[in-house]
N, C-alpha and C positions, 0 to 999 in steps of 0.2 A: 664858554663852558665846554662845547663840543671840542676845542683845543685843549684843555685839561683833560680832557679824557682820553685824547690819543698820547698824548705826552705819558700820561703814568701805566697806558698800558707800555707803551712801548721800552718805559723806564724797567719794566720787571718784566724784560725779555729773557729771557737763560740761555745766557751770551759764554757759557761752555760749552751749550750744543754745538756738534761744527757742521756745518751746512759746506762742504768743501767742492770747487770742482771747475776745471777750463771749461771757458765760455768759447767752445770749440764750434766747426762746422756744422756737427750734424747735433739736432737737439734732444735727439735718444735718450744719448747714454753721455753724463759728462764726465769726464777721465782726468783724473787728478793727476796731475805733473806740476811738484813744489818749483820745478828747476827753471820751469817757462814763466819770464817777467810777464807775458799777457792774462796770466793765470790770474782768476777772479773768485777770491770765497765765498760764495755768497750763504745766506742767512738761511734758515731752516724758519720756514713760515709758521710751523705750528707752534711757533716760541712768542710771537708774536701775538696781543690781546688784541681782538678785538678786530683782527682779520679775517673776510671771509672771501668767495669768489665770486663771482660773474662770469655767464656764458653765455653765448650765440651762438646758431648753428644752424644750416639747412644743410640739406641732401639726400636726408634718410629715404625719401619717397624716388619715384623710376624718374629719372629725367631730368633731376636739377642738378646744380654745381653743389660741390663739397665746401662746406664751411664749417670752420669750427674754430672760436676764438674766446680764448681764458683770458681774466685780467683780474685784478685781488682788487679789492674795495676796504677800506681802512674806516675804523668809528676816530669819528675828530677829525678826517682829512678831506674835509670839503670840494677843495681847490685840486686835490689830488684825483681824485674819485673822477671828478667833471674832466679832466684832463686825457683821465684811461679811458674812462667813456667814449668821448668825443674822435679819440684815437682809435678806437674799434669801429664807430659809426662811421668814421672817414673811410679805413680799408676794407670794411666791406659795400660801401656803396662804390668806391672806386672801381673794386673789383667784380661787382655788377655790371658798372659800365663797360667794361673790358671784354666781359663775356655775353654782352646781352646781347649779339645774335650769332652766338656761336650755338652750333647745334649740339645736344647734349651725345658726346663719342664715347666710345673707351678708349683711354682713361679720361675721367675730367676733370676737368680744371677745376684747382683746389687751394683753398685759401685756410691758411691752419696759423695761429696764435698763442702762444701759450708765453709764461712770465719767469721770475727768479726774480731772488731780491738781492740785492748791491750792499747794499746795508738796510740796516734799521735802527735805528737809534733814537735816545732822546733829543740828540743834533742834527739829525739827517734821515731821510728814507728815500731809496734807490730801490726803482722797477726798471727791469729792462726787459722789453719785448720784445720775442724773438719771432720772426714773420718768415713764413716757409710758402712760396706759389708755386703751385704747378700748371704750366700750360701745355701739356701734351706731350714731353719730351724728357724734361730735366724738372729738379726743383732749381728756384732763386730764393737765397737766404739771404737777412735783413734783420737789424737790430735796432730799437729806440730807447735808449734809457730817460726814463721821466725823473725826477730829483722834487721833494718836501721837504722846507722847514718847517718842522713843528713850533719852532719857536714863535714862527713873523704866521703861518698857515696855511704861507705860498709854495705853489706848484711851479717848477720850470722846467724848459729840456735842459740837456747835456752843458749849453754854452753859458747856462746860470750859474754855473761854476768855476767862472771865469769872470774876470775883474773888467768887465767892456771888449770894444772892437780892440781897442790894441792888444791886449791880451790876447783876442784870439789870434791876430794876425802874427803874434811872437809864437806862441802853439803851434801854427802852420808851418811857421820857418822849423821849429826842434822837431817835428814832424816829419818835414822834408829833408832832414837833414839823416834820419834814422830809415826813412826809403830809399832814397837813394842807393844805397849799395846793395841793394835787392834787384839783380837783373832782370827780371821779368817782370820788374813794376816801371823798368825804364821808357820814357815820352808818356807816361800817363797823364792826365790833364794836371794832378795834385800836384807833381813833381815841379811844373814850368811857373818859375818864379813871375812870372811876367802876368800872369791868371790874376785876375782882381781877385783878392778873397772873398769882397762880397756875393760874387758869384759863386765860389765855393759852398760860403754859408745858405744861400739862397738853396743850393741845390742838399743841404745837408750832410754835408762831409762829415761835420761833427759833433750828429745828432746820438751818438750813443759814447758817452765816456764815463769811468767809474775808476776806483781806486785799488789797485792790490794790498796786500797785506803790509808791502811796506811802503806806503804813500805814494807811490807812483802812480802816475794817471796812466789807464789805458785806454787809446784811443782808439779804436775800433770799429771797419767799414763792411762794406754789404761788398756781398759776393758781385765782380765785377766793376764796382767801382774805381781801385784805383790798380785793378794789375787784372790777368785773364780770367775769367768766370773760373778756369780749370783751378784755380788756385782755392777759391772758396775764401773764409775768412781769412781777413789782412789785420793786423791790428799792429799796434805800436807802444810800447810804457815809453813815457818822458819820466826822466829821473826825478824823483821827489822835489830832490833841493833846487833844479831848475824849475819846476814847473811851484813851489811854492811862490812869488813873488806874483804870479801871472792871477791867482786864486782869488774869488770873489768870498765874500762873509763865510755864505753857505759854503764855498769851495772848501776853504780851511776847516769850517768845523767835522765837512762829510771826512777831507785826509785825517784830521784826528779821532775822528770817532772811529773807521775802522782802523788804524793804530791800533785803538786802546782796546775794540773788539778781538783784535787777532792774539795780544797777549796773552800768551800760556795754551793757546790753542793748539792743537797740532794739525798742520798743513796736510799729511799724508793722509787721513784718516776717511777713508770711503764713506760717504752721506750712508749708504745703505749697506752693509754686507751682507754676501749672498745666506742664506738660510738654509736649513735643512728640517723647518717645522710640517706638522699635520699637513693635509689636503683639506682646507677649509671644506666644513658642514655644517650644516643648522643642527645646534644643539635639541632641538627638538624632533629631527632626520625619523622615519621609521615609528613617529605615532597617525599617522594615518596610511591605509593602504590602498594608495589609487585603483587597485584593480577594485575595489566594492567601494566607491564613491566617487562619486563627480572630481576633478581636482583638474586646478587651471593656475599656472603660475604668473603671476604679475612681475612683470623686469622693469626697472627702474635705471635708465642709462645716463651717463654725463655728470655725475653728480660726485661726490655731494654737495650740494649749492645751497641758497640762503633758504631757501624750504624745505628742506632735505628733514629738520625737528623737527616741524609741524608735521611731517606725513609718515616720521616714526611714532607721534603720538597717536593722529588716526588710525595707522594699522595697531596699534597697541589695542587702542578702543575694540576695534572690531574685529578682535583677535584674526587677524590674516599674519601669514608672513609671506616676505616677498624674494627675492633677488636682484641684488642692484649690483648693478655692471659699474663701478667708479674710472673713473679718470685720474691717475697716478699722480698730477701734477696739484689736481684736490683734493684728492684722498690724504696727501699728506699736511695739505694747509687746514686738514680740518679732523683731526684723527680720532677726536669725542665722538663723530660722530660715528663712524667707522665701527669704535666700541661698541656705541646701542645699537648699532645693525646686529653684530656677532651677537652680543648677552642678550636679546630679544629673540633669537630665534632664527633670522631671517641669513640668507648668506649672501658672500663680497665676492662678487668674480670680478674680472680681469678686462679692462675694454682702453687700453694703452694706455702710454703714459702720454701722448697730447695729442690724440685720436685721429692722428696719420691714417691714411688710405694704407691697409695694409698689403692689399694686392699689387701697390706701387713698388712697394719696397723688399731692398734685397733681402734675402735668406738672415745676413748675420744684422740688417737692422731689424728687423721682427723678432731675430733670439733677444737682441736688447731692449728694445721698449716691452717686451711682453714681462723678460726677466728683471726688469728694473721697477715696474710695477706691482709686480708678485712681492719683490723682497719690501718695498715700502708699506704695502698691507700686511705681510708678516708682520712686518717691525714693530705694528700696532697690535694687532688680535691675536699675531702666536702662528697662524693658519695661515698659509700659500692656497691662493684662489688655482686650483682645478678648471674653473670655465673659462673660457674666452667669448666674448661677442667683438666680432671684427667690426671696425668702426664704418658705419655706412652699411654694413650687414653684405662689405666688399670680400670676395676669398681667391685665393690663388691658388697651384699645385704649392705652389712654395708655401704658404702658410698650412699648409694642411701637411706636407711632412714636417715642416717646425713642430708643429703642433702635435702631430706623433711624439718626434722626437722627445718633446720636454713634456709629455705625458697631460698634454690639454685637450678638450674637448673643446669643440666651436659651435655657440648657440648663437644663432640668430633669430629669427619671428614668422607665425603664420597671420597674428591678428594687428594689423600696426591703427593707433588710436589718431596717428596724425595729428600729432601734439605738436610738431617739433618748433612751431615758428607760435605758440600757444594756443592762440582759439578760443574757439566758446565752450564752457566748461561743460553744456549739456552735449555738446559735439562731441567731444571726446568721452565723455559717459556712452553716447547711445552707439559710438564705436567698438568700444570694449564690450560691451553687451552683448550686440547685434553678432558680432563675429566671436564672440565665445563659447567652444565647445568642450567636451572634454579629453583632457588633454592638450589645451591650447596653452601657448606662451605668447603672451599682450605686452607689447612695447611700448612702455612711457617714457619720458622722463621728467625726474626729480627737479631740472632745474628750472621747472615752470610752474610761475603760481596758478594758471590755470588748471596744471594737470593734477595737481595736488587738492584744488576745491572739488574737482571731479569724484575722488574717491571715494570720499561716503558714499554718494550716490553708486558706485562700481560697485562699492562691499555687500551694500543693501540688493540692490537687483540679483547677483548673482546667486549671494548667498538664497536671496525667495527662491529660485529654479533650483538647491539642491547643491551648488556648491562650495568643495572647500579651497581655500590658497592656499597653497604648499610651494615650498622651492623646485627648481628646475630639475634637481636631481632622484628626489620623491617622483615624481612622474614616470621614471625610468625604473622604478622598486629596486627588484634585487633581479632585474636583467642589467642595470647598472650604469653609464654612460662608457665611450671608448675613444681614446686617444688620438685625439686626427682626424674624428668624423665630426660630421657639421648637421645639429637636430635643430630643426626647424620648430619640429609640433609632436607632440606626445603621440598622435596618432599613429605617426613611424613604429611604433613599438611591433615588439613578433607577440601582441595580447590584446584581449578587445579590452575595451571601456566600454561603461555604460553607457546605454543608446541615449541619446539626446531626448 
């Protein structure tokens, strides 16, 4: 049953959305180039039924490691689901191990995950996770694409599209045969024919490969693998009609489904173009006046995730409205929800596209995960988010003239509820409470069911002492917010609030 029901959603995908874009080095911003064979279209998730997300995360508190890892969860894909899981539970307990007696520095070691889809199809579905660590100095980037038959129910990696060991070991050879004339991938281990492949596969050579638009396999390595770190992604196309013969069931039917997906599509066509709409507001903005009422804004970060409804329907109930900081890469696998944010009142700010350390990062990556995020919440509600919460509540000189420059404001928190790893749901109530004053901003997030049972109890307490929830921007009335400064707490204002 649970197999019928990811088949027919996935059957009435709207397979003329175009999800376009190279499966490049840095996972920002992906830049569409028809002309490059490694180029990968991938699939626009909100097209997809019955997709939602999953997240993990520490750091947000003083002193721990940065974690943050997306993976898409599918209804009917059992085998699939157990697969992403298990693959999130692996890197981040690995990379626990890695840093468990390293002393928390600046910067820290940071372990960041986020997805894309390869295809989707009634024959085929391709996740490929992209893995970015930082240990002090550089990132390392890394890819794993997971592979579903919806038909048979089963999950595999990369090399289950491939007809056995000889197949792979034939792969290896047209492989080798397309590095080779790449001088700086010369004496690399892949190159020397004499290498048992077993060992190759053992070590995952060819654990992330998918299909281009015209059936060519792309096979695709982690930075340093098979040529200098300085090179970043190496990948490879095998030409269709060699690499057809090599193909296992699933293989041929993933090469025909995206075939038949890519027909009449157009390759060039940007997943997002930039915008020129409103500065997202709560349509409700300017019916309460903080200076003569208590008013304390509730931010909801990481989201939208699988509870992300149920805690639009609480605040609905308990007439609050809030501010949720989303996450680009969910925001756009789940854009319903995004809607009932905006038509409910409440407003969508800006907290990257796969919640990179932004103090890490250059000037022109923060112009792009900030601006590739803004335009995919346009694309839904019409409105370009105006705020920023920097992920980790991390900030630099450099993000604070970004953020001049493109006319954002940077909120971060005075009350944090200490949700992020979940909790006891009365814990995080009697934090929001304790530490709510007027003009305070409470850091949740959405993507825990803890922190969402918490909220009635939050509405009720607060509201008994006199308070209303308003957005982040209401707190500031008509002295307004300003481009490139970073508000912590309403308090900052040049006006009192009511005394406690």
């Amino acid at each position: 049953m649970h197999k019928s029901r990811f088949f027919s959603g996935i059957a009435l995908l709207a397979l003329s959305a175009s999800g376009c874009g190279l499966a490049a080095a840095s996972p920002e911003r992906d830049v569409v180039v028809p002309a490059e064979p490694t180029a990968i279209d991938f699939v626009d998730p909100a097209t997809v039924i019955g997709l939602s997300t999953r997240t993990v995360t520490e750091g947000d508190s003083p002193g721990s490691r940065y974690v943050h890892i997306d993976y898409p969860e599918f209804a009917g894909a059992t085998a699939l689901n157990r697969e992403l899981r298990a693959q999130a539970e692996r890197q981040l307990r690995e990379f626990r191990a890695r840093n468990r007696n390293v002393e928390p520095v600046s910067p820290r070691p940071e372990l960041n995950v986020d997805w894309q889809l390869a295809v989707a199809s009634p024959e085929a579905v391709a996740v490929r996770l992209r893995t970015g660590e930082f240990q002090g100095e550089s990132w390392a980037n890394s890819t794993r694409t997971f592979w579903f038959d919806p038909r048979t129910g089963r999950a595999t990696g990369s090399t289950g599209l491939l007809n056995g060991h000889p197949a792979l070991v034939r792969l290896a050879e047209l492989v080798r045969e397309q590095l080779e004339g790449r001088e700086q991938l010369k004496d690399r281990e892949l190159l020397k024919e004499e290498k048992p492949l077993k060992s190759q596969a053992e070590s995952d050579a060819f654990d992330s490969m998918a299909f281009n638009h015209r059936g060519d396999l792309v096979v695709e390595f982690d930075d340093c693998q098979v040529g200098p770190c300085s090179l970043g992604r190496v990948a490879v196309a095998v030409p269709a009609d060699r690499v057809a013969p090599l193909l296992s069931a699933l293989g041929r039917q993933a090469q025909r489904s995206v075939r038949e997906t890519r027909a009449g599509r157009s390759a060039d066509t940007p997943r997002f173009a930039p915008t020129t709409s409103p500065a997202a507001v709560s349509n409700r903005a300017g019916s309460v006046d903080c200076r003569k009422v208590r008013c304390v804004a509730l931010t909801f970060d990481d989201g939208p995730g699988p509870y992300t409804g149920r805690l639009l329907d609480l605040l609905k109930e308990g007439r609050a409205r809030a501010t949720f900081f989303t996450v680009g890469s969910n925001a756009t696998a789940q854009p319903a929800l995004l809607r009932r944010m905006s038509v409910e009142g409440h407003l969508v700010g800006n907290h990257t596209w796969a919640h990179r350390d932004l103090s890490k990062q250059a000037s022109s990556k923060i112009t792009d995960t900030l601006a590739k995020t803004g335009d995919a919440v346009s694309a839904v509600i019409g409105q370009t988010p105006t705020l920023v919460r920097p992920p980790y509540g991390a900030t630099s000189q450099r993000l604070h003239d970004v953020a001049r420059e493109m006319g954002f404001s940077l909120v971060t928190w005075d009350v944090d509820t200490k949700d992020q790893n979940g909790g006891k749901v009365e814990d995080i109530a009697d934090r929001a409470v304790r530490g709510a004053h007027p003009g305070a901003i409470i850091l949740m997030h959405d993507i825990h069911r803890e922190t969402v049972d918490a909220v009635p109890d939050i509405l009720e307490r607060l509201r008994g002492k006199g308070y209303t929830f308003v957005t982040v921007p209401e707190l500031y009335g008509s002295v307004g917010m300003q481009a490139g400064r970073l508000y912590r707490s309403g308090n900052e204002l040049p006006r009192k609030q009511p005394l406690t």
